[in-house]
Structures are given as C-alpha cells and as structure tokens.
C-alpha positions as CSV (number, residue, x, y, z in Angstrom):
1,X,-101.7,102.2,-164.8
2,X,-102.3,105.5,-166.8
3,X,-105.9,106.7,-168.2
4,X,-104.6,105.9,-171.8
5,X,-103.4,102.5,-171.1
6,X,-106.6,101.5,-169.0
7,X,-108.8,103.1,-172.2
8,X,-106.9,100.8,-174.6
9,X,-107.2,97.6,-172.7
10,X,-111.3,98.0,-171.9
11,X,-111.3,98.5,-176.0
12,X,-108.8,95.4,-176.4
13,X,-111.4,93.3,-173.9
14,X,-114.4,94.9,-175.7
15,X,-113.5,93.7,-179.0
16,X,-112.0,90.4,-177.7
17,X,-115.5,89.8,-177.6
18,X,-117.6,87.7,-179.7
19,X,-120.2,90.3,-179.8
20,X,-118.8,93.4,-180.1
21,X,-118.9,94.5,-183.7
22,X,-117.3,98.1,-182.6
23,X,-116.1,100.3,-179.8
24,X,-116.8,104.3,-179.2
25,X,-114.9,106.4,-177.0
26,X,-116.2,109.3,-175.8
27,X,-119.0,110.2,-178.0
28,X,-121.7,107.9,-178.1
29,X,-123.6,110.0,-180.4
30,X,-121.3,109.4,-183.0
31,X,-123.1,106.3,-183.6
32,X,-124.7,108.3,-185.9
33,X,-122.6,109.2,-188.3
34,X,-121.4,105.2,-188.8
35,X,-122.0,104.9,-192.8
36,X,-122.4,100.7,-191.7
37,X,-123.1,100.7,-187.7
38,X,-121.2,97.2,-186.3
39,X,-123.3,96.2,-183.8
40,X,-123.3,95.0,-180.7
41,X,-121.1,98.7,-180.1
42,X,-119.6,99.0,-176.7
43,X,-119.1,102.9,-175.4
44,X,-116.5,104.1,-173.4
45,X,-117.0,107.3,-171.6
46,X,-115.1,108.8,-169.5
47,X,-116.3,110.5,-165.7
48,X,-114.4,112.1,-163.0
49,X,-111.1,111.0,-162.4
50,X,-109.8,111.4,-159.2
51,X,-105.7,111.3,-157.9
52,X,-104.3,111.3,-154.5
53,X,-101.1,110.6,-152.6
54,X,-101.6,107.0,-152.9
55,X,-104.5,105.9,-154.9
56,X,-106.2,107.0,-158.7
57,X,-109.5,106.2,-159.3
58,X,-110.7,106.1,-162.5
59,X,-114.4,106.5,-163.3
60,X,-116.4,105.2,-166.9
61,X,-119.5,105.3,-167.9
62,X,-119.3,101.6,-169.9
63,X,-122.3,101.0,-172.7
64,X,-123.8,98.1,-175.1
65,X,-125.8,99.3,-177.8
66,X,-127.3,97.0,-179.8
67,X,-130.1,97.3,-182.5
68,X,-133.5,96.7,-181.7
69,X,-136.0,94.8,-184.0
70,X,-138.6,96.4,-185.5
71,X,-141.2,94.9,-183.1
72,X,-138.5,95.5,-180.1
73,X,-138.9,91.5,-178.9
74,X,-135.0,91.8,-178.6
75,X,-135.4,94.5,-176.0
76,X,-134.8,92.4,-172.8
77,X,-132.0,90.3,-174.7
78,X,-129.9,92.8,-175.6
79,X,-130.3,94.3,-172.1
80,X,-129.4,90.7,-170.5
81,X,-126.3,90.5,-173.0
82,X,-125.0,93.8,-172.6
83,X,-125.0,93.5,-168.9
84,X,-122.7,90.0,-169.2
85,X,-120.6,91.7,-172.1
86,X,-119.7,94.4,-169.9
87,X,-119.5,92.2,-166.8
88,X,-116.8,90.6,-168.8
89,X,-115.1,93.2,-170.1
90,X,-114.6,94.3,-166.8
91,X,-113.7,91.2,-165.3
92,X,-110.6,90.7,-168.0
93,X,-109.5,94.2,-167.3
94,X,-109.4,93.6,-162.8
95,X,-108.0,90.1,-164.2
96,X,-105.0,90.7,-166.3
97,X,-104.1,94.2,-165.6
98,X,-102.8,95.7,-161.9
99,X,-105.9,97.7,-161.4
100,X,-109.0,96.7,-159.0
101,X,-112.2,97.8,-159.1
102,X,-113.8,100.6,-156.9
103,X,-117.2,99.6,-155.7
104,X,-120.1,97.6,-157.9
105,X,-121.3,98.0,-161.3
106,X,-124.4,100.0,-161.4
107,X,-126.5,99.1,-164.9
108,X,-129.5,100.8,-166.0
109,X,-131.1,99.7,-169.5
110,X,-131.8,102.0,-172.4
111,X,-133.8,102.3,-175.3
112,X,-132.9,105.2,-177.8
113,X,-132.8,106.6,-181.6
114,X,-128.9,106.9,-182.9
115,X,-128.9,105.4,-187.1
116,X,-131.5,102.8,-185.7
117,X,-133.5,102.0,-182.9
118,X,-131.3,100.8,-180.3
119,X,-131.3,98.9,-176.7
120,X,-129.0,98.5,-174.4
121,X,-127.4,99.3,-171.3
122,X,-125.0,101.6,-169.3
123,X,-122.8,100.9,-166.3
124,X,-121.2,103.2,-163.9
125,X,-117.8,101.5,-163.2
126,X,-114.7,102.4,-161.1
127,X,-111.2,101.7,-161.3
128,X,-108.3,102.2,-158.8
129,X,-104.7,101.6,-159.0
130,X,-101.3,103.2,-158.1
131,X,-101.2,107.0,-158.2
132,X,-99.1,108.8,-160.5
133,X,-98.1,110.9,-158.0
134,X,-94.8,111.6,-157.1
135,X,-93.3,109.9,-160.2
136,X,-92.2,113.2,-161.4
137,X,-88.6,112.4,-160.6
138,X,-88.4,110.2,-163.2
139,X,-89.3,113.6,-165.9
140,X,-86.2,115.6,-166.9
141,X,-87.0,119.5,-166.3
C-alpha cells in the first residue's frame, strides 16, 4: 500500500464518520483560514516514513479538533470522542486494507486558538505493510 493510497483511505474512514464535518492534511493551521469551520475536523499529518527490504512503516500524527463552548464544559467530551473517532478510524483502515499497525496509539489532549476555541486530541499512530522495494522492475527506463 503506497503513502497516497493509505492518506486517501484514513480521509475516506474519517469522513465515513458521523462526526467528522471535515478532514485536513498536513496543515492543521489551516483551520484558520475555513470561511465556515465543519467541525468535528480530523487532521492528518504526516511523520517519518521509513522503507526497508521488506517492510514500510508509515508514521501520522492523527487529530480531532472540535470547538469548545464558551464555558469549555465540552472539554473532556470532545477529548473522550476524539480518542474513539480516531480509534475507529484506525481500526477500519488495519480492517479493510492490507496494512497492520506498528505499535499502540499514543493520545494526548489539546486545547488551542485556530477560528475558535478548540479541544481535542492528537495520536501518534504507525502503519506497516509491504515495502516498495524492489518493485522497480515493473517501471520502464
């Protein structure tokens, strides 16, 4: 499974989800710049990537962003639902797709400023699956 194609199916799971309003790759920041912010907004961002002989893993920094209250007494339940959105997200993409993942989910929570007060949570996650070594035989030089 290539980067790309592992990129589109964690945005196909994320917006599979009743939840999930929009996805960001890459730039969370750009949160800011949304005209109409669609929350809950899952990130993608990408980490180190690393290929060998046999085996790629693929690393991602997965987030759920979701807009706080004024009073913040949504804090902890946008914390407790971005941990099972991405929990789920993750589980469909080990599920239906020839990849397994590398190790646990590490989540931390998050509060922070983007077009409005936010909450949420960000998980390291890894990836592994075939390498793409060795498959240059099939390019034509």
């Amino acid at each position: 499974m290539t980067l790309k194609t592992i990129i589109e199916k964690l945005k196909e799971y994320a917006l599979a989800t009743p939840n999930v309003g929009g996805v960001i790759v890459n730039d969370v920041f750009r949160e800011n710049f949304w005209e109409d912010a669609h929350y809950g907004v899952v990130a993608i961002i990408q980490r180190e990537h690393t290929i060998s002989d046999n085996l790629a893993i693929y690393r991602f920094q997965l987030g759920y962003i979701d807009r706080l209250t004024e009073d913040k007494s949504n804090e902890v339940d946008i914390q407790s639902e971005g941990v099972i959105t991405i929990s789920n997200i993750v589980n469909a993409l080990v599920e239906y797709s020839d990849i397994d993942m590398n190790g646990d989910i590490s989540f931390s929570v998050f509060n922070e400023r983007f077009k409005d007060d936010c909450g949420g949570v960000l998980a390291d996650v890894a990836f592994t699956t075939i390498s793409p070594m060795g498959i240059c035989n099939e390019l034509k030089y």
